[in-house]
Legacy VTK file of the C-alpha trace (Angstrom):
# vtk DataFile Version 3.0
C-alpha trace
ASCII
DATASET POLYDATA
POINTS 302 float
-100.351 -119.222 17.811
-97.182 -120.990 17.206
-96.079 -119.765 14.387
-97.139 -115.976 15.768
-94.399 -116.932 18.120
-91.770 -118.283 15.979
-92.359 -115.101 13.711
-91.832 -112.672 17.165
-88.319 -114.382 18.057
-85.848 -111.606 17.194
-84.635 -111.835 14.061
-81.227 -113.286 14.425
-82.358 -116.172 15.989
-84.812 -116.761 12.643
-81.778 -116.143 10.627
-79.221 -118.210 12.709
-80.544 -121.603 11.779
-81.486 -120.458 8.073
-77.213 -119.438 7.675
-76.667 -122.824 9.564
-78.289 -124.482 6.091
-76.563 -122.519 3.899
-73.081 -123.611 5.447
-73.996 -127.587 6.020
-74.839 -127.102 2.020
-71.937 -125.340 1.272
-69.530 -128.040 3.359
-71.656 -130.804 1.302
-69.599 -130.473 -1.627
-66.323 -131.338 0.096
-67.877 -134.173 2.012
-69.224 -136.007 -1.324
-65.829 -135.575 -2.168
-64.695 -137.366 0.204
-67.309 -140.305 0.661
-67.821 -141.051 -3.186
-65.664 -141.725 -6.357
-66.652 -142.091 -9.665
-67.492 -145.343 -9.384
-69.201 -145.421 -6.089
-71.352 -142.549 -6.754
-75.026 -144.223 -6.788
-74.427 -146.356 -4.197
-73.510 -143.072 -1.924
-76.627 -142.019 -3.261
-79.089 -144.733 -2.619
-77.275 -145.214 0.886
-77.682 -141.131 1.683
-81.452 -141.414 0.926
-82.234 -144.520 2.260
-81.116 -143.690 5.685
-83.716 -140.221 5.577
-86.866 -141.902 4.211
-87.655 -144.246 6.782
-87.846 -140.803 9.391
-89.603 -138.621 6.869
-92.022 -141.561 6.454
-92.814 -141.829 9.752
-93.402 -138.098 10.111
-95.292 -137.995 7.131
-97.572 -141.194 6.967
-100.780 -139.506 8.108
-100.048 -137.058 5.271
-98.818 -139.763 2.558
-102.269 -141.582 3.442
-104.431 -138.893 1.676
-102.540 -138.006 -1.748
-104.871 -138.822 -4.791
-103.079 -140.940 -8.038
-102.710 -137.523 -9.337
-101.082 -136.044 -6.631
-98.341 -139.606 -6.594
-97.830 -139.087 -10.187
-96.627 -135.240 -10.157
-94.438 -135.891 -7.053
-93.189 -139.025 -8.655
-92.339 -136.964 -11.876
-90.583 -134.635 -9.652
-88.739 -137.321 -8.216
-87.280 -138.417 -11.257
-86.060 -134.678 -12.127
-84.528 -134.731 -8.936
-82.837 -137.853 -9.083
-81.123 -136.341 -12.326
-80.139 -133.307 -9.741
-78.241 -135.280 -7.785
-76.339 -137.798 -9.780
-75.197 -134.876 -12.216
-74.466 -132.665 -9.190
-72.553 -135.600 -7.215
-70.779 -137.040 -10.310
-69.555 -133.455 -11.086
-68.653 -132.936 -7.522
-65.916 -135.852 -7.413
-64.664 -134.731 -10.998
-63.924 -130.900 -9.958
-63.242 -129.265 -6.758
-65.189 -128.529 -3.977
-65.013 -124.815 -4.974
-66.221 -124.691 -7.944
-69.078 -127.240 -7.591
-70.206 -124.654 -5.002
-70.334 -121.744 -7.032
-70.965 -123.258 -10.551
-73.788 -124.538 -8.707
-74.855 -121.236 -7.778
-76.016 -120.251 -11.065
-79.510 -121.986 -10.655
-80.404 -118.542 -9.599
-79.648 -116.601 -12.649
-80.815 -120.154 -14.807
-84.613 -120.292 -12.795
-85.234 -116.504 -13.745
-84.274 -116.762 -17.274
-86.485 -119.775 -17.999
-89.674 -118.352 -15.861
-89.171 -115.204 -17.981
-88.717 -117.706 -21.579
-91.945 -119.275 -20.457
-94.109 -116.120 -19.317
-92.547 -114.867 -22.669
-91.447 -111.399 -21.394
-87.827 -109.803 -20.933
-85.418 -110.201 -18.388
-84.493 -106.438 -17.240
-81.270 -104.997 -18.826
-80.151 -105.157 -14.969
-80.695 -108.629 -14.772
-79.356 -109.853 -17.810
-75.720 -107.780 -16.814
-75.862 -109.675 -13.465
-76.500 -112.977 -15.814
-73.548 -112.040 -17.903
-71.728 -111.123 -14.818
-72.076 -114.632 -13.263
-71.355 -116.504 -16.673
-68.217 -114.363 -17.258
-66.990 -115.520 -13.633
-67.570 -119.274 -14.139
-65.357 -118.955 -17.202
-62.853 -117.553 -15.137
-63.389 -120.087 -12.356
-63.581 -123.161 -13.618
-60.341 -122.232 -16.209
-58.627 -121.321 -13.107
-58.106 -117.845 -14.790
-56.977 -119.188 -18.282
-58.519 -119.741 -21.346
-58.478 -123.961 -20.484
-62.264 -125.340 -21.506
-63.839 -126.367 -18.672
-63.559 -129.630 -16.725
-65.691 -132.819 -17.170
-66.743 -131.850 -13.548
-67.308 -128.346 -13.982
-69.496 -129.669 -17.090
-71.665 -131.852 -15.166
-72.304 -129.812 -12.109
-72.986 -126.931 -15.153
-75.963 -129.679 -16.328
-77.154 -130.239 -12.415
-77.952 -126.123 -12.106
-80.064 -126.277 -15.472
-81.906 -129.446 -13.674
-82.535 -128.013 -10.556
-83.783 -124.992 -12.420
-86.272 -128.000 -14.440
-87.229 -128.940 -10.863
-87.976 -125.617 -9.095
-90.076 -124.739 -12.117
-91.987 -128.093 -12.296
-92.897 -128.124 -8.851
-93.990 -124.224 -9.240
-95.873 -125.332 -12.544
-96.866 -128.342 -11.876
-101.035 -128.686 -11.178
-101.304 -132.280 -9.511
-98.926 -130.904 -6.697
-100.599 -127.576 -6.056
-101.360 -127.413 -2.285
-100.249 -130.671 -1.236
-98.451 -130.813 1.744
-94.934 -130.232 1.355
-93.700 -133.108 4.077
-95.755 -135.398 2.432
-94.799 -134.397 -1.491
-90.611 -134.386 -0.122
-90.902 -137.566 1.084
-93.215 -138.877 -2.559
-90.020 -136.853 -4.545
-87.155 -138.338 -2.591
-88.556 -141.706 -2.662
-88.787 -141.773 -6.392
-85.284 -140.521 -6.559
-84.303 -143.049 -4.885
-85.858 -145.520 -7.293
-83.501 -143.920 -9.951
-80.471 -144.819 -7.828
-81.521 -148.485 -6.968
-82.172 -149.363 -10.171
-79.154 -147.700 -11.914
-77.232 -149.473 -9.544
-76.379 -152.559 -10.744
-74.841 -150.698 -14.248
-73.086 -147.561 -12.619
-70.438 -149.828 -9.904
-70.414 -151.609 -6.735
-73.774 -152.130 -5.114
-74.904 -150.267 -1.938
-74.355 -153.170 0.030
-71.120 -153.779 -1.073
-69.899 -150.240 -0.576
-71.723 -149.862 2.981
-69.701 -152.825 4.309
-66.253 -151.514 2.658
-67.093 -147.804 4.681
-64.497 -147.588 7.621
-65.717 -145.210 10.798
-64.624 -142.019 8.845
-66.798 -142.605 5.692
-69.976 -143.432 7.883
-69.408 -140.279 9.730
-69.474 -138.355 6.555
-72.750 -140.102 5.176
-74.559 -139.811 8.277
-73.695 -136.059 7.876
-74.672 -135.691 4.493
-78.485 -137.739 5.476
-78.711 -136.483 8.520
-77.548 -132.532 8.327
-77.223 -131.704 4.809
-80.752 -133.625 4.212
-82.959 -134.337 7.196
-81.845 -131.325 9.363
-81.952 -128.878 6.380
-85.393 -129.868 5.128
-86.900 -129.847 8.509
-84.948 -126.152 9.313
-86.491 -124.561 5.787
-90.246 -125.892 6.887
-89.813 -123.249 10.003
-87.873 -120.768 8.268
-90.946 -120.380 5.720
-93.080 -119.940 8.664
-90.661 -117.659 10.656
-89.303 -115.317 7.754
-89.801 -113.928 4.611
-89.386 -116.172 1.597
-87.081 -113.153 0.347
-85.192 -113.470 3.175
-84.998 -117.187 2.787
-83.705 -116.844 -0.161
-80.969 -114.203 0.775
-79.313 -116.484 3.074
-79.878 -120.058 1.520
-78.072 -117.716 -0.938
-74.620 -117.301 0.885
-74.646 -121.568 0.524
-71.599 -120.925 -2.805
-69.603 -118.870 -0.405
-69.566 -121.306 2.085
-68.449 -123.800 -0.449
-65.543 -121.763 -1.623
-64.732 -121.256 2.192
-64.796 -125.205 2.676
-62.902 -126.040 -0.433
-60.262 -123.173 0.332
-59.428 -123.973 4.193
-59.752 -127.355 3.757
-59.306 -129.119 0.879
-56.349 -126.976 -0.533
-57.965 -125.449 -3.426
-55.908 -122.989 -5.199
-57.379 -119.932 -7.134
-54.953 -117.675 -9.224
-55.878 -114.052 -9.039
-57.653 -114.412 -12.252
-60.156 -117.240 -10.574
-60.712 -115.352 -7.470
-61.875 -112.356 -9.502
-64.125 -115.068 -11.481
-65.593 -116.479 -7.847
-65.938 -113.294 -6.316
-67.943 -112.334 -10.232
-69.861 -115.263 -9.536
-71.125 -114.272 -6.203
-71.947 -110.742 -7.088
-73.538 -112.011 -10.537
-75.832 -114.276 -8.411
-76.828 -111.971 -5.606
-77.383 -108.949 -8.374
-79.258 -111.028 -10.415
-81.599 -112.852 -7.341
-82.367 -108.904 -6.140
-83.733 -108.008 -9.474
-84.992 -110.989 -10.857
-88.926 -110.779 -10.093
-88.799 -115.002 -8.770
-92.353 -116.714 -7.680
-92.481 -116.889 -3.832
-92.986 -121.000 -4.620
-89.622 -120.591 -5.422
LINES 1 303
302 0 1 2 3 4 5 6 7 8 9 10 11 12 13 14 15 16 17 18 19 20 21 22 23 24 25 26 27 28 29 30 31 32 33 34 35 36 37 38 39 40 41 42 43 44 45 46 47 48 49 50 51 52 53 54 55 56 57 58 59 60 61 62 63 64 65 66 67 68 69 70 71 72 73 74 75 76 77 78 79 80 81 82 83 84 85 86 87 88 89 90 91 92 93 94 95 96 97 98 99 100 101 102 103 104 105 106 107 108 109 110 111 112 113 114 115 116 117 118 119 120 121 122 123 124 125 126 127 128 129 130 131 132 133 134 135 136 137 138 139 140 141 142 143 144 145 146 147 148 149 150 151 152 153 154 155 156 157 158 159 160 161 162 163 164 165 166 167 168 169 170 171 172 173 174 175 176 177 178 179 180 181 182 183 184 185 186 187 188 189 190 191 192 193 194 195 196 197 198 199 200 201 202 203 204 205 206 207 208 209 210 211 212 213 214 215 216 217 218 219 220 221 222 223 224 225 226 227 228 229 230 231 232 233 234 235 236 237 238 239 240 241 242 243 244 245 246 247 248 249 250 251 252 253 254 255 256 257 258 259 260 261 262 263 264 265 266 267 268 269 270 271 272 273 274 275 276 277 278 279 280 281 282 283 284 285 286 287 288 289 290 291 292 293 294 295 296 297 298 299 300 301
């Protein structure tokens, strides 16, 4: 019955708090920015997940309490591929611009197609693979600010966090020992073994967590309670009733918009510059993207 009545609302109030995600996602990449350097990057890290898994735990004990070994192991595994999401995606973020970490980013969704279709071992359609070209050709002209410059170490590493995420999304699709467990229960499993990766890599990759927290003025806590709290917490929690409330097509349409948002963030306010040459490459990269996500035939696990 409740979820009957979450699926009658009208539509814009399912799709409100769905776009609401998609812009606390996009404004991530400017906050990261702005909490974390290069050598504090972990420590954000281990500090941004350790203030969300003592609330997931407590929503999801009762569900924790009945995973099997099995079911531990694959969400542990994920964990791990996840933990490589973020410290690629967060170490590229502080070496580039918010801008294009957002839409670099972005091309997860022409990556995840391409790789389902490599290992169902059947061809992309010629429409799809023009809207893959599309996106590539506008990250070139992106990330070289519309020059012929190689890309940045940044642009590089947030380039490596899209093919990871695209490991992770197809993992967790693939994956047996995590088919039909409950999805509270296996975030909290994946996040808590990503957090292992940070606490552990630590002591080699800068100042320690502890160290950092105490150094964070008013401003920095602000920003890392937004990042657990909104960009993690609220996010996670909003995309559990959005699956329930909406299509997972139409989930993925506006979860979508998340690089324009980042472009928005990293134009108004960080003071990101684009030549005419790089907007033509972003707006490439949003149209690649989109194209590409309409005719791309993608799992609904995805």
């Amino acid at each position: 019955m409740a979820v009957a009545s979450v699926a009658a609302r009208p539509r814009l109030v399912r799709d409100l708090p769905l776009l609401a995600v998609a812009v606390v996602w996009g404004s991530s990449f400017l906050v990261v920015k702005r909490v974390a350097e290069p050598d504090t990057v972990v420590a954000v890290l281990a500090l941004r997940f350790a203030l969300v898994l003592p609330v997931l735990g407590v929503a999801a004990w009762g569900r924790l309490r009945v995973l099997t070994a099995r079911q531990w192991g694959g969400g542990a595994l994920l964990g791990l591929v996840l933990g490589a999401v973020f410290l690629l995606e967060t170490y590229g973020a502080v070496h580039t611009s918010a801008t294009n970490a957002g839409l670099v980013i972005s091309l997860t969704m022409v990556f995840t197609p391409l790789a389902e279709a490599a290992l169902r071992r059947s061809a992309p359609s010629g429409a799809f693979l023009a809207a893959a070209g599309l996106s590539v050709l506008g990250v070139a002209l992106l990330t070289g600010n519309g020059g012929l410059r190689a890309p940045s170490a940044g642009d590089l590493l947030v380039l490596g966090a899209a093919g990871a995420r695209t490991v992770n999304v197809l993992a967790t699709a693939r994956l047996r020992s995590v088919r039909g467990v409950d999805p509270l229960a296996l975030t909290w499993v994946q996040l808590a073994f990503a957090s292992a990766v940070f606490v552990v890599a630590a002591p080699f990759a800068g100042p320690s967590p502890w160290s950092v927290a105490a150094s964070f003025d008013g401003q920095r806590w602000g920003l890392l309670l937004y990042l657990s709290l909104l960009c993690t917490l609220f996010a996670f929690f909003l995309q559990l009733w959005a699956v329930r409330a909406t299509s997972p097509s139409r989930v993925s349409l506006l979860l979508g918009t998340e690089p324009l948002w980042a472009a928005v963030f990293g134009v108004a306010l960080a003071g990101d510059r684009l030549g005419p040459l790089a907007v033509l490459g972003a707006l490439a990269v949003l149209a690649g993207t989109e194209w590409g996500r309409r005719r791309a035939a993608v799992p609904e696990s995805l």
